[in-house]
N, C-alpha and C positions, 0 to 999 in steps of 0.2 A: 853546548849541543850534546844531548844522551845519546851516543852509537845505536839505540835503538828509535830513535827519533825520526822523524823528516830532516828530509837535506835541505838544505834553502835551496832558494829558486838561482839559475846560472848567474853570474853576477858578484859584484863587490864585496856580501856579505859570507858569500861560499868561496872568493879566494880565499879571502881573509881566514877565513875556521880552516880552508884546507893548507894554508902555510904556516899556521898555526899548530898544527896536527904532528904536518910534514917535520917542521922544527923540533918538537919534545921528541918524538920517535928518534930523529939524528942524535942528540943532545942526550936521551938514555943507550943510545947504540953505541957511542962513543966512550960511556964508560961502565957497560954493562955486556960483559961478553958471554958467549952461550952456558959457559961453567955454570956460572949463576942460575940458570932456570931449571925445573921451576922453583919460582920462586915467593916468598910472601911479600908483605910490605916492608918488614923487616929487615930480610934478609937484600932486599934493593936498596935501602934508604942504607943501611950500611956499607953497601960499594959503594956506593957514589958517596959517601964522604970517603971512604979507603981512597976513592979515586980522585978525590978532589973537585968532583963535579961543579960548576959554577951554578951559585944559588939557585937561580930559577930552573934548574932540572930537580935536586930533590924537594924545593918547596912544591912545586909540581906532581911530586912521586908521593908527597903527605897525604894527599888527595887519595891515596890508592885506602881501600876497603882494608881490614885489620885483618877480617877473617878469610879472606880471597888468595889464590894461589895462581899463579901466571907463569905459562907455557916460556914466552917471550916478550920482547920487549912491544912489539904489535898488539900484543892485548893488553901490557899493562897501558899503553895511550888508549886505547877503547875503553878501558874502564876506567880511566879519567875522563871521559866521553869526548872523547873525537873519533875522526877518520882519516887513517891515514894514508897513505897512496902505496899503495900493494905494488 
């Protein structure tokens, strides 16, 4: 799902993207503390191997644009495209 996208309709397929969302955002919060931002791709995909992050956060974080810079950890899952619960 593109953050600038349609939401899906109430239902199965919008838990699903939103506990999805919910997950990565926990998953980079846990080993991405505010020092880090902003930040590039680079500079994230290196703490989280520093931190040891468990595979599917930085294969997740790959995703992230080369040339894009990220406030926090809330925009780097938006522009892996989800939404995450504010």
């Amino acid at each position: 799902m593109h953050p600038g996208g349609p939401v899906p309709p109430p239902g199965e397929e919008r838990d699903r993207a939103q506990a999805e969302a919910d997950s990565l955002c926990l998953g980079l919060a846990r080993h991405l503390d505010r020092t880090v931002f902003p930040a590039g791709r680079r500079s994230v995909l290196d703490v989280l191997e520093a931190h040891h992050a468990p595979d599917p956060v930085p294969e997740a974080a790959r995703g992230l644009s080369e040339e894009g810079t990220y406030a926090d950890v809330t925009e780097n899952v938006e522009a892996l495209g989800h939404r995450p619960t504010r």
